[in-house]
N, C-alpha and C positions, 0 to 999 in steps of 0.2 A: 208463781215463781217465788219461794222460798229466798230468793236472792235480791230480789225488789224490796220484800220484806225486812231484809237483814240489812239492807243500805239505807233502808228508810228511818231503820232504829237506829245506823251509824248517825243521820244529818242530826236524828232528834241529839245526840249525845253530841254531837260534834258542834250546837250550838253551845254549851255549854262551857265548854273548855276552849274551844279554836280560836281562832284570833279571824279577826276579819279579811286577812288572808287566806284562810288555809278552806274556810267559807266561802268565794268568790273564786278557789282556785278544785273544790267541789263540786259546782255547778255544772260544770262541764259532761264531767263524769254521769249526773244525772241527766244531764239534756240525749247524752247518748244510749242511755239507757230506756230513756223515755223512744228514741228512734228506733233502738232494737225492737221495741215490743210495739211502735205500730206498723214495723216492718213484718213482724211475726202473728198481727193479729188479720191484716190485709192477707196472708199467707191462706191462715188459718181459716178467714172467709171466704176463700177462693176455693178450699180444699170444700168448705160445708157445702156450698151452691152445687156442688156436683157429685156429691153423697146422693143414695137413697134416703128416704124420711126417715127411714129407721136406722142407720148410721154414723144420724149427724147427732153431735155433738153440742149443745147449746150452751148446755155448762163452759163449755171450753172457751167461747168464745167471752160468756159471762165473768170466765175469771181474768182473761186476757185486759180484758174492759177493765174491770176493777182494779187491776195492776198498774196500769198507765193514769189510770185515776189518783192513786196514792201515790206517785211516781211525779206525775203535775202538781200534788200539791206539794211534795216535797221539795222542786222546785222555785215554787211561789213562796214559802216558809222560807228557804235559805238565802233566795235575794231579799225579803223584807228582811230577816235577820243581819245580812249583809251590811243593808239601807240604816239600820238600826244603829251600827255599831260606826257610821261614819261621823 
């Protein structure tokens, strides 16, 4: 998701200039974010387990993975940043 992506490059920029509000009032936004996609990757597991071999998708689930992975860390980066700025 192209949009994980593009909020993850928001947190990087957004520690820079935000205030340690606007950082702490952020988090949220990703914590939901982070739910959407392992709402969508349990979806997505459910859908492969009952594919044939040859129409599952593993990439998919690969990048689902990797999304949530960037997605956690950018919540770990804006509470320490948060933590930082108190």
């Amino acid at each position: 998701m192209a949009v994980v992506r593009e909020q993850a490059s928001a947190e990087k920029g957004l520690g820079m200039e935000a205030s340690k509000t606007d950082i702490v009032e952020f988090i949220p936004q990703m914590e939901a974010m982070r739910e959407n996609l392992v709402d969508e990757l349990i979806c997505e597991s459910r859908l492969q387990v009952r594919k044939n071999v040859r129409d599952k998708n593993p990439a998919r689930l690969d990048q689902l993975t990797a999304e949530l992975a960037d997605v956690q860390i950018a919540i770990v980066a804006l509470r320490e940043e948060a933590e930082r700025r108190r």
